[in-house]
Backbone as JSON, one array per atom type, in Angstrom:
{
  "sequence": "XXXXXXXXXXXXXXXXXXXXXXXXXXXXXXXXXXXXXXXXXXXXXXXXXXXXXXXXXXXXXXXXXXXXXXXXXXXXXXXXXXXXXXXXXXXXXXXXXXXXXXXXXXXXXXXXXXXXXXXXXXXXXXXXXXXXXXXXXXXXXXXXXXXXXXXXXXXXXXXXXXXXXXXXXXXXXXXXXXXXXXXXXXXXXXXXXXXXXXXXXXXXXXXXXXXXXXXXXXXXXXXXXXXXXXXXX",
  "N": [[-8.32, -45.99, 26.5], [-7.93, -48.84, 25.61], [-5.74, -48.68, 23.74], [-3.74, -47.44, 26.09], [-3.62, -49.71, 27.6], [-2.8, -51.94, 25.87], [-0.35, -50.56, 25.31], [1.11, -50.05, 27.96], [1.32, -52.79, 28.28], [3.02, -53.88, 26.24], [5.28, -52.77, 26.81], [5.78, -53.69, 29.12], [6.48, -56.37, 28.63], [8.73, -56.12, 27.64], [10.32, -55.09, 29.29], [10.47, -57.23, 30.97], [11.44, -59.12, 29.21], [14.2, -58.06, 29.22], [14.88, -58.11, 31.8], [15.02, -60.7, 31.79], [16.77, -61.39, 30.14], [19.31, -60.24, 31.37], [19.43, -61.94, 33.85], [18.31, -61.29, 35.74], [15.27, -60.93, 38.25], [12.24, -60.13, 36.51], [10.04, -58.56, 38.68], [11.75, -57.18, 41.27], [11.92, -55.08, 39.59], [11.18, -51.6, 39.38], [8.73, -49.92, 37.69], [8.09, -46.82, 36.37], [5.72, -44.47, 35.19], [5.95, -42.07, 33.5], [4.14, -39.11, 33.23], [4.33, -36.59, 32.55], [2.97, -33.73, 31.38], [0.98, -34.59, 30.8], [-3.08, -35.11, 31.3], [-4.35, -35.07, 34.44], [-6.39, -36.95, 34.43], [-5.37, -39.07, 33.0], [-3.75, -40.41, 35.12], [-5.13, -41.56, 36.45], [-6.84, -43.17, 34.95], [-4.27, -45.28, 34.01], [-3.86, -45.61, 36.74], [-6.12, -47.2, 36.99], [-5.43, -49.8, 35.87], [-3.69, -51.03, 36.83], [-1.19, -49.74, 37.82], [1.27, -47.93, 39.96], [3.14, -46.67, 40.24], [3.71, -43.4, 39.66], [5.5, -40.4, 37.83], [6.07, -36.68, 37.89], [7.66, -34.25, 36.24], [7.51, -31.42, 36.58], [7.51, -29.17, 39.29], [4.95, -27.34, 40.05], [3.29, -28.8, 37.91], [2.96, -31.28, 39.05], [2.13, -30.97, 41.81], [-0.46, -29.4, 40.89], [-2.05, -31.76, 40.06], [-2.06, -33.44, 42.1], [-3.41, -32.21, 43.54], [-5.56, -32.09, 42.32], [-7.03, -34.49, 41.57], [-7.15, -35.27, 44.27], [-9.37, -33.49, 45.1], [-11.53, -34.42, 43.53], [-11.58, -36.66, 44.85], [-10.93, -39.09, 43.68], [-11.38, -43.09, 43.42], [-9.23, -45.71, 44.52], [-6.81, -44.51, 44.32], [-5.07, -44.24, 46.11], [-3.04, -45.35, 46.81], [-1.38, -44.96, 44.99], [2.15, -43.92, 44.42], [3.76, -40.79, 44.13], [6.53, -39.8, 41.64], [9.21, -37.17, 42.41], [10.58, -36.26, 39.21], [12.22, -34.48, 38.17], [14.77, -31.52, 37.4], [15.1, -29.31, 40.6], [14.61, -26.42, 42.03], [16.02, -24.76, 45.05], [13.94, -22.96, 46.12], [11.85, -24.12, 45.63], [11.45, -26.62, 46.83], [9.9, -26.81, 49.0], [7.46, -27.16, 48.27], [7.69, -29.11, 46.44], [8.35, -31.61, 48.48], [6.18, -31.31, 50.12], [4.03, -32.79, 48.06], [5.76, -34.67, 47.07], [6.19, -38.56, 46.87], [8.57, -39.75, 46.33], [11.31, -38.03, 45.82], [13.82, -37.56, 42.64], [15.88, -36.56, 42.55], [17.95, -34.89, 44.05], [20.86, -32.78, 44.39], [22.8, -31.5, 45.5], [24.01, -29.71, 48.27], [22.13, -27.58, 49.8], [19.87, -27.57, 48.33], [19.27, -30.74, 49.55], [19.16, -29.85, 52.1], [16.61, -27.89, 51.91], [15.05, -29.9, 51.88], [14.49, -31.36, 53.85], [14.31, -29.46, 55.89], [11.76, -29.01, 55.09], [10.12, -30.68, 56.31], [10.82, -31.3, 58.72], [10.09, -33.53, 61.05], [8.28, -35.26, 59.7], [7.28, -38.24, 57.87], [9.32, -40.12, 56.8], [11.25, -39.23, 53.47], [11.49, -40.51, 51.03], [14.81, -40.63, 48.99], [17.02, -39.82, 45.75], [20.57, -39.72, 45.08], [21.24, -37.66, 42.48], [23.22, -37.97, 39.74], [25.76, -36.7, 37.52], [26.32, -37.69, 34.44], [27.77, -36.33, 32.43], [30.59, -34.33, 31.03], [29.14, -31.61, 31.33], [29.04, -29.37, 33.91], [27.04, -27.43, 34.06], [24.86, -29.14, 33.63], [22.21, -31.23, 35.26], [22.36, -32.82, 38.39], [24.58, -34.15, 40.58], [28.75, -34.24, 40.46], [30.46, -37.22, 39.86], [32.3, -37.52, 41.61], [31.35, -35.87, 43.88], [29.74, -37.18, 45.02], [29.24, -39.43, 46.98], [30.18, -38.05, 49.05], [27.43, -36.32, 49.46], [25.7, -38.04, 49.99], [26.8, -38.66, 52.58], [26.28, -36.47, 53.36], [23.72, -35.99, 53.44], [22.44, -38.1, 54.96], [23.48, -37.56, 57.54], [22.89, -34.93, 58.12], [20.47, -34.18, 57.43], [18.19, -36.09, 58.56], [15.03, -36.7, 58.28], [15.06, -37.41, 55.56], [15.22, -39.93, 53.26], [17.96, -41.46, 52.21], [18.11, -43.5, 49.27], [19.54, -44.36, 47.02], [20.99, -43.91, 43.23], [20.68, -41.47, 40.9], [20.31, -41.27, 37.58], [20.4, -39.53, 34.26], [20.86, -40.95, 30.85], [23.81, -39.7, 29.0], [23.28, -38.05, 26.04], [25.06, -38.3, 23.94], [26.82, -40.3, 24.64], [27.17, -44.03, 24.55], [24.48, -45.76, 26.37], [24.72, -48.14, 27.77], [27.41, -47.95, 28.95], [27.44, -45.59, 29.86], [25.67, -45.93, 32.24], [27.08, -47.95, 33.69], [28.99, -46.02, 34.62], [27.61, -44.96, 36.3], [26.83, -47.09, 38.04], [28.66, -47.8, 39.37], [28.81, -45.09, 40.76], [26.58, -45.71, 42.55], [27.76, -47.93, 43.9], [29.61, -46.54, 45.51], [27.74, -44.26, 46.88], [26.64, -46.47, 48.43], [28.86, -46.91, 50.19], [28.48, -45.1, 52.1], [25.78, -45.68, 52.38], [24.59, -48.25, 53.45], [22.29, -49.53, 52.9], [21.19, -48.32, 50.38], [19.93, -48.96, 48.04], [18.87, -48.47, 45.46], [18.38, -47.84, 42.41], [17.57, -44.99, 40.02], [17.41, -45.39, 36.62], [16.91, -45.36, 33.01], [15.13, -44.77, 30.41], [12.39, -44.33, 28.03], [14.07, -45.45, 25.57], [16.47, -46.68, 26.45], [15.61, -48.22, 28.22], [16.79, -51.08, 28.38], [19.41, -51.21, 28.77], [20.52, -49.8, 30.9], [18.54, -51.92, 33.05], [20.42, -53.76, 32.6], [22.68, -52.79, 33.48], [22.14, -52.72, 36.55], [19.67, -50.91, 37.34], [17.29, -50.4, 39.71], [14.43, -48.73, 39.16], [13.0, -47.49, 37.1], [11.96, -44.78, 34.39], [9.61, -44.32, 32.35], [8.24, -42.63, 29.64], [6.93, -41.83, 27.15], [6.76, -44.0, 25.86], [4.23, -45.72, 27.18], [2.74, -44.13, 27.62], [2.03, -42.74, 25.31], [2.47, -39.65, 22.41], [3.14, -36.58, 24.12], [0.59, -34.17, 24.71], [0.28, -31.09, 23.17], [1.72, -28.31, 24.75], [1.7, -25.33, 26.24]],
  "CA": [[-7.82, -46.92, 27.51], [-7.55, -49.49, 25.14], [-4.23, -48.24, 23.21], [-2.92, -47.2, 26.76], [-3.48, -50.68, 27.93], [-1.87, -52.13, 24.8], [1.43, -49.72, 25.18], [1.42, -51.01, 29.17], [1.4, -54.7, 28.41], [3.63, -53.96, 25.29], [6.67, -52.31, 27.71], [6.32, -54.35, 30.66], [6.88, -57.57, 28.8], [10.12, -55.93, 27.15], [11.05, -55.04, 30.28], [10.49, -58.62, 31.86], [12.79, -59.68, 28.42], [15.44, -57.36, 29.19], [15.56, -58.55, 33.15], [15.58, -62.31, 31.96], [18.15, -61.1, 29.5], [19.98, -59.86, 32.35], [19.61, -62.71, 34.72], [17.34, -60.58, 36.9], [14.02, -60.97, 38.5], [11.37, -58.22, 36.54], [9.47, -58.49, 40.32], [12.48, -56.59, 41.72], [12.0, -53.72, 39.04], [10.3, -50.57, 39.54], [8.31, -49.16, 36.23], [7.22, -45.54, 36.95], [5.39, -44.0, 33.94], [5.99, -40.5, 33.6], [2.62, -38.21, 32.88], [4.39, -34.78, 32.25], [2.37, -32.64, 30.15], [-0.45, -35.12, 30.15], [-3.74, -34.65, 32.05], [-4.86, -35.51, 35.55], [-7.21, -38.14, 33.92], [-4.03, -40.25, 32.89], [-3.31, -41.17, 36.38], [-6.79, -42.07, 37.26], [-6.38, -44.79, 33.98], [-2.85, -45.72, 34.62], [-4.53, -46.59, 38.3], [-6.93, -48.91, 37.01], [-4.93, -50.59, 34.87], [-2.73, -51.17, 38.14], [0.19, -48.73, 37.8], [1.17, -47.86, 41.18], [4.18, -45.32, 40.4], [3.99, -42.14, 38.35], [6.74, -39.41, 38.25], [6.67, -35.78, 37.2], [9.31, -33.37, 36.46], [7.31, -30.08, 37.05], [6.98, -28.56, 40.65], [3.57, -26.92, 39.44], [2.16, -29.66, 37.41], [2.5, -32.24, 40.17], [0.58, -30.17, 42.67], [-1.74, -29.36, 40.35], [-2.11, -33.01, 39.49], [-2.55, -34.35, 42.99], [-5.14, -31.91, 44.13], [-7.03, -32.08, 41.51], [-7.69, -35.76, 42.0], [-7.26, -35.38, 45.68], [-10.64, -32.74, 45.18], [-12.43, -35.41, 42.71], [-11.99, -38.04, 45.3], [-10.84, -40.37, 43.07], [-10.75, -44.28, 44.36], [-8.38, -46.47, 44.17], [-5.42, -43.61, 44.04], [-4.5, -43.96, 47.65], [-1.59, -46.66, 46.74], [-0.24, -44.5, 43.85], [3.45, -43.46, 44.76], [4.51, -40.26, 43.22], [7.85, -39.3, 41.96], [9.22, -35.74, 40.99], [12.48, -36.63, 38.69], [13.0, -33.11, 37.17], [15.4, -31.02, 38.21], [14.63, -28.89, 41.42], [15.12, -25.43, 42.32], [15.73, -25.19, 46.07], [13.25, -22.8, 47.0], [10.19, -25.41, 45.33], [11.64, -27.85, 46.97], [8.89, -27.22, 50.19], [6.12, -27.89, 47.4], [7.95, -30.94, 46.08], [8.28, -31.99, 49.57], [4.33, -31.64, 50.15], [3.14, -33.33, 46.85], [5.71, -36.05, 46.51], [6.57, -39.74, 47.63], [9.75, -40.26, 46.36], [12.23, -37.59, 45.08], [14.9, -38.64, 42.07], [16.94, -35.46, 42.13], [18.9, -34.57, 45.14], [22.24, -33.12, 43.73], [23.08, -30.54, 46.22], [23.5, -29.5, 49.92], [21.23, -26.7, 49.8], [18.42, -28.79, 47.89], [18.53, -31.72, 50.49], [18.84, -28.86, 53.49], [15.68, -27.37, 51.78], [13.63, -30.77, 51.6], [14.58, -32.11, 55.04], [13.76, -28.52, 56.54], [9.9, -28.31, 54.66], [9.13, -31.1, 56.96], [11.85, -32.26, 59.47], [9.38, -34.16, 62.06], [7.48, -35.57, 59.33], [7.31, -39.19, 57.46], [10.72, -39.49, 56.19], [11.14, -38.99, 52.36], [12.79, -41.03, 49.68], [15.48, -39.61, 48.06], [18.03, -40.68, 44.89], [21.38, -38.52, 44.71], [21.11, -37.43, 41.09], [24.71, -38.1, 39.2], [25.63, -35.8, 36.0], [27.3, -38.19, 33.88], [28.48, -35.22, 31.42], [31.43, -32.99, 31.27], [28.68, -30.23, 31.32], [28.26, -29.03, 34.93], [25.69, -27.33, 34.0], [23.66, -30.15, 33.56], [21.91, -31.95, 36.94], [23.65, -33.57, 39.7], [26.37, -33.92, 41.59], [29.91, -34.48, 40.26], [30.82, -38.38, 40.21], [33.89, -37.24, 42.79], [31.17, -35.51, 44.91], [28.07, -38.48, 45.0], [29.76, -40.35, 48.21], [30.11, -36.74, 49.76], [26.72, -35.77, 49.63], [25.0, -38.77, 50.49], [26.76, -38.71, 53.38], [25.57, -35.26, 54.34], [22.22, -36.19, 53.68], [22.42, -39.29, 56.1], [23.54, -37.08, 58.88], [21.92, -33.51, 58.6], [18.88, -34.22, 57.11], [17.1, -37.11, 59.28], [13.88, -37.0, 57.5], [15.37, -37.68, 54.48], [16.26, -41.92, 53.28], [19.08, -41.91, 50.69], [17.65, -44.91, 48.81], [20.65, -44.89, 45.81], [21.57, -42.85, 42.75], [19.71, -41.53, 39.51], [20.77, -40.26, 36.76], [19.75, -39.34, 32.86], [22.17, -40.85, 30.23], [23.6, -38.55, 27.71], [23.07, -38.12, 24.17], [26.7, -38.17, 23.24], [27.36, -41.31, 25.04], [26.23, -45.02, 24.65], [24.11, -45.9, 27.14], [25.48, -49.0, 28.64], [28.52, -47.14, 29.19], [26.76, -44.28, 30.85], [24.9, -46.5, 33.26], [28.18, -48.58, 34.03], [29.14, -45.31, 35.26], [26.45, -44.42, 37.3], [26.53, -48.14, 38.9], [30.17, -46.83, 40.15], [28.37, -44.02, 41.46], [25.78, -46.32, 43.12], [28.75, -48.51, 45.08], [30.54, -45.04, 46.29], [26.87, -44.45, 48.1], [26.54, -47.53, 49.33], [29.84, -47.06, 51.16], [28.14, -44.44, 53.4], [24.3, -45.53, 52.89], [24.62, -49.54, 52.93], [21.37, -50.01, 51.83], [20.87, -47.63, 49.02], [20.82, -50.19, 46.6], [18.15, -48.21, 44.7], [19.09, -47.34, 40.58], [16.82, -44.99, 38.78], [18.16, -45.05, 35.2], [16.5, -46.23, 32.37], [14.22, -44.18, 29.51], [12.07, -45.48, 26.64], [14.87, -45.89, 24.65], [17.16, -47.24, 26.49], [16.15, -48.94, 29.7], [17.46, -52.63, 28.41], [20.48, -50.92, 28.82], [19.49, -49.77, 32.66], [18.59, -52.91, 33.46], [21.87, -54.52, 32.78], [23.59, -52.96, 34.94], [21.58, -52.46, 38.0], [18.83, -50.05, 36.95], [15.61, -50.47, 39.72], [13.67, -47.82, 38.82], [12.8, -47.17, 35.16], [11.32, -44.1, 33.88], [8.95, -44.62, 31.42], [6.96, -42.16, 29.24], [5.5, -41.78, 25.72], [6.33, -45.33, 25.11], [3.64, -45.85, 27.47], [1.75, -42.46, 27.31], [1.85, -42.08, 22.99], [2.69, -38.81, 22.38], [2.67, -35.64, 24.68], [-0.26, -32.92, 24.29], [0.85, -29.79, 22.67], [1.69, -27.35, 26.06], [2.8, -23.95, 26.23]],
  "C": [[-7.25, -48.18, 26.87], [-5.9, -49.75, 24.67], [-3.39, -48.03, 24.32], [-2.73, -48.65, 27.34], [-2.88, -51.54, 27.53], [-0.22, -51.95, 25.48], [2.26, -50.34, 26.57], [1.87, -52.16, 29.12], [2.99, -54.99, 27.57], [5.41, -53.82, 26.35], [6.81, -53.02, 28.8], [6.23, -55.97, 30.25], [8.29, -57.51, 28.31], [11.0, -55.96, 28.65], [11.57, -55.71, 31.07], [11.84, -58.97, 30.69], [13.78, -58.86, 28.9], [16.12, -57.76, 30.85], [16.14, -60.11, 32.75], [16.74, -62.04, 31.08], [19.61, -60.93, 30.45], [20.59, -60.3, 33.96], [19.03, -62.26, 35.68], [16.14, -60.88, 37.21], [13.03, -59.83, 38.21], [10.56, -57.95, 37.95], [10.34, -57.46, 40.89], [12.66, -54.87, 40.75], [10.67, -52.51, 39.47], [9.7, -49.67, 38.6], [7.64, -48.06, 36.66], [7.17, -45.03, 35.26], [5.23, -42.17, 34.49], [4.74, -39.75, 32.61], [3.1, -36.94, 32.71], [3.75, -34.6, 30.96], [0.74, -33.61, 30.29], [-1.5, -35.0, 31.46], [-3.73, -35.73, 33.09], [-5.37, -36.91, 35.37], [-6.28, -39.51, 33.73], [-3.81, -41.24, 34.05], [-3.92, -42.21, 37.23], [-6.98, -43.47, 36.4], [-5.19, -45.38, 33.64], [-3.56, -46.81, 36.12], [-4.94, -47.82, 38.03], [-6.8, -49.82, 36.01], [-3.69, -50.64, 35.68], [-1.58, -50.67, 38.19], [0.12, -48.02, 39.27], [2.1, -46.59, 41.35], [4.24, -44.49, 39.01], [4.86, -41.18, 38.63], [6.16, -38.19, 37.34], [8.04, -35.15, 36.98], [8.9, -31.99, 36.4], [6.94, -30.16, 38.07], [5.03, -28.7, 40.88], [2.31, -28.35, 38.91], [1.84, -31.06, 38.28], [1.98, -31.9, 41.2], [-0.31, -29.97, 42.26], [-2.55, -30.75, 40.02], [-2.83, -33.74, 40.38], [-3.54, -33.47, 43.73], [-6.23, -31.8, 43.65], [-7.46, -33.45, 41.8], [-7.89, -35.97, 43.68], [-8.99, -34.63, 46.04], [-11.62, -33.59, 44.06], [-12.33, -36.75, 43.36], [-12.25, -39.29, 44.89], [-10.78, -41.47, 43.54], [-9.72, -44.73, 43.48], [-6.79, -45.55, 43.43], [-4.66, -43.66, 45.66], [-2.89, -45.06, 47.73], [-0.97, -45.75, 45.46], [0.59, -43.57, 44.63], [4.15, -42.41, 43.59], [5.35, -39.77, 42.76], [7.88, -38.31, 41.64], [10.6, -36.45, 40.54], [12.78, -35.81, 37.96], [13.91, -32.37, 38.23], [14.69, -29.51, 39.2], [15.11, -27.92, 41.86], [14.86, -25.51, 44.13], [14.11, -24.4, 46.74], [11.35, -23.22, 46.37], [10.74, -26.09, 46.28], [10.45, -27.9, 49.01], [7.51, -27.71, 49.63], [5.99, -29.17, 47.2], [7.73, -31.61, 47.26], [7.01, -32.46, 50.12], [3.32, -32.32, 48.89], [4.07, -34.66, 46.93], [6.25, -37.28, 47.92], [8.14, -40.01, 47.53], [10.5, -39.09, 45.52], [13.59, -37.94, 44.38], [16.14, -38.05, 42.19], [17.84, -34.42, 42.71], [20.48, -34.49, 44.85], [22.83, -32.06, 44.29], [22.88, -30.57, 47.89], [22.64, -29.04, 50.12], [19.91, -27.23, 49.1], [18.22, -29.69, 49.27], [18.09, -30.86, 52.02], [17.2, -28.47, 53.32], [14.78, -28.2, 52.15], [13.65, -30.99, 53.03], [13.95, -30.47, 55.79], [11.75, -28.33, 56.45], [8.99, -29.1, 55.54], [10.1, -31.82, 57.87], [11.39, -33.02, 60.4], [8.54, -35.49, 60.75], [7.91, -37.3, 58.7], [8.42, -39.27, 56.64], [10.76, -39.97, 54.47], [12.21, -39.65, 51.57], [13.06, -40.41, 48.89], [16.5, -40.29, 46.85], [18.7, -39.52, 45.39], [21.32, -38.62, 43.14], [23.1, -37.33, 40.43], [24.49, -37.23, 37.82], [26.96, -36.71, 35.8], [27.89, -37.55, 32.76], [29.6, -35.05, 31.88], [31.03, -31.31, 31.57], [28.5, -30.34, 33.22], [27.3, -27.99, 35.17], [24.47, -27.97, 34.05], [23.3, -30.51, 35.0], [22.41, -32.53, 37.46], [24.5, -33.55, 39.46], [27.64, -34.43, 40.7], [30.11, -35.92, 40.63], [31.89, -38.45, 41.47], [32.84, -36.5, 44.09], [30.14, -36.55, 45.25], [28.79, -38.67, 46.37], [29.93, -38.81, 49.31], [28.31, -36.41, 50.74], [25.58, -36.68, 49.82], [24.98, -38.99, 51.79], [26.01, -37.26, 54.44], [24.05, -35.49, 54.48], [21.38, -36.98, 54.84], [22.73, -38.46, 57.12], [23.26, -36.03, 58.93], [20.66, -33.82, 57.78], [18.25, -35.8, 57.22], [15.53, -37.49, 58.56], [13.49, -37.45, 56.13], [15.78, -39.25, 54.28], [16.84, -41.87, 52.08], [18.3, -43.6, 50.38], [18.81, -45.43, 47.55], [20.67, -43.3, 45.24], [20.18, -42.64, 41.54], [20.68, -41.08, 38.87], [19.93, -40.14, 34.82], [21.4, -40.14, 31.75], [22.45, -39.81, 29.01], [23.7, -39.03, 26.74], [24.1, -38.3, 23.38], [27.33, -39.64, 23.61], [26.76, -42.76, 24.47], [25.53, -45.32, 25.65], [24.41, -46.71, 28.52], [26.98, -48.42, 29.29], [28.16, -45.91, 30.16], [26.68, -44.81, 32.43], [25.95, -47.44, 34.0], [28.39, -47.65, 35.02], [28.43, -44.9, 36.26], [26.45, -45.99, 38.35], [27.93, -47.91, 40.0], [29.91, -46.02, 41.33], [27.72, -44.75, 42.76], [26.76, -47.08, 44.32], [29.58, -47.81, 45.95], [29.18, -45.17, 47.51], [26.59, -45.53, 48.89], [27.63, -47.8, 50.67], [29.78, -46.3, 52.63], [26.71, -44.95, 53.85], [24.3, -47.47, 52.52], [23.53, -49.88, 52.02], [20.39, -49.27, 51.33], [20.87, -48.2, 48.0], [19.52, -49.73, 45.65], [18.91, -47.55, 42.87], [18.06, -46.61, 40.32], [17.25, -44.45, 37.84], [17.19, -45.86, 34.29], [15.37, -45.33, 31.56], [13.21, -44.89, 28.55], [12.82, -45.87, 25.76], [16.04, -46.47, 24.99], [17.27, -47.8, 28.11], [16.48, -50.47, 29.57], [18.63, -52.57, 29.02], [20.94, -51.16, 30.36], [19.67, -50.78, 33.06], [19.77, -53.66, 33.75], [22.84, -54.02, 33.04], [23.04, -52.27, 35.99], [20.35, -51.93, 38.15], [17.48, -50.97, 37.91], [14.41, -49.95, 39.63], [13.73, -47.16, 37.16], [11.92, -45.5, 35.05], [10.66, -43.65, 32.93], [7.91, -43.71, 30.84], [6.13, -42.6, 27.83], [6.27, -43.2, 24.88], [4.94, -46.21, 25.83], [2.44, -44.86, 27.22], [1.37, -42.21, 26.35], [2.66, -40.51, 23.38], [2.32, -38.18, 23.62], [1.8, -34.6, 23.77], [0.66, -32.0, 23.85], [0.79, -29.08, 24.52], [2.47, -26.07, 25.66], [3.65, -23.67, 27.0]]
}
């Protein structure tokens, strides 16, 4: 707990430098520490060391995650907000739907049709549109030419759903600031259908200064907080 408490304090005063760098308020940022691969237990000392948002990016391991503490009746987990930000096949997406708080990765019709269907009466679900700032369209989300498209479909066939902004990953080929420029582009397209989507999540351990300066409110933070991941098969 010690070392994780450390790594916490260590990233969330960079993070405060990189908002005042940026002329920003860190209050207005959103630090979600990502726990993939690592155990249940994590979340439970994350908690009490006041971390409020954790994200996976497996289906599986975030169900398994929240019923296991949901069946150990852990306290003081009832305020943790959890994200999935991996990419999402549609027909998980009634699992994701039932395990999470906020989804990052909405980059399709047939994805948001799926989520808004798993519970269309129910507490309505924050969503990012996921942007693929590549040339690969293979890679995740939507096409920069389709983002403003498919936000709007989301806003009017799927009701249960709240466009909150964009996400995206930057690539490896690119600089970062340059990436995320792009993606803030992306972010003012949705805003033209979802006014107030003014949500960002961009931003890694290695390069959410970057993030930050230009728009980035949602960070995704792992094994500069976490240390290493466990070995997994």
């Amino acid at each position: 707990m010690t070392d994780l408490a450390s790594r916490l304090a260590e990233v969330d005063a960079r993070i405060a430098d990189a908002a005042h760098s940026a002329g920003r308020d860190p209050s207005d940022l959103t630090r979600i520490v990502v726990t993939k691969f690592h155990p249940a237990q994590l979340v439970t000392d994350l908690a009490a060391l006041g971390v409020r948002d954790v994200g996976e990016n497996r289906q599986q391991e975030l169900t398994a995650k929240r019923e296991a503490l949901r069946q150990a009746q852990v306290p003081g987990l009832d305020g943790v907000r959890w994200h999935f930000i991996g990419q999402l096949q549609t027909k998980k997406a009634r699992a994701v739907r039932a395990a999470s708080d906020v989804v990052h990765s909405v980059d399709r019709d047939r994805l948001a049709d799926a989520l808004h269907a798993a519970d269309p009466g129910g507490d309505p679900l924050d969503v990012f549109v996921q942007v693929n700032l590549t040339e690969d369209p293979a890679r995740g989300g939507a096409a920069p030419d389709e983002v403003e498209r498919l936000a709007e479909h989301i806003a009017q066939a799927c009701p249960s759903l709240r466009v909150r902004g964009v996400m995206a990953v930057a690539p490896l080929t690119d600089a970062p600031a340059a990436a995320f420029e792009r993606l803030a582009r992306s972010a003012a397209a949705v805003r033209r259908v979802v006014p107030d989507a003014t949500w960002m999540s961009a931003g890694m351990s290695g390069d959410f200064a970057e993030a930050i300066a230009a728009g980035a409110t949602h960070l995704r933070i792992g094994t500069a907080i976490t240390g290493p991941r466990p070995e997994h098969g």
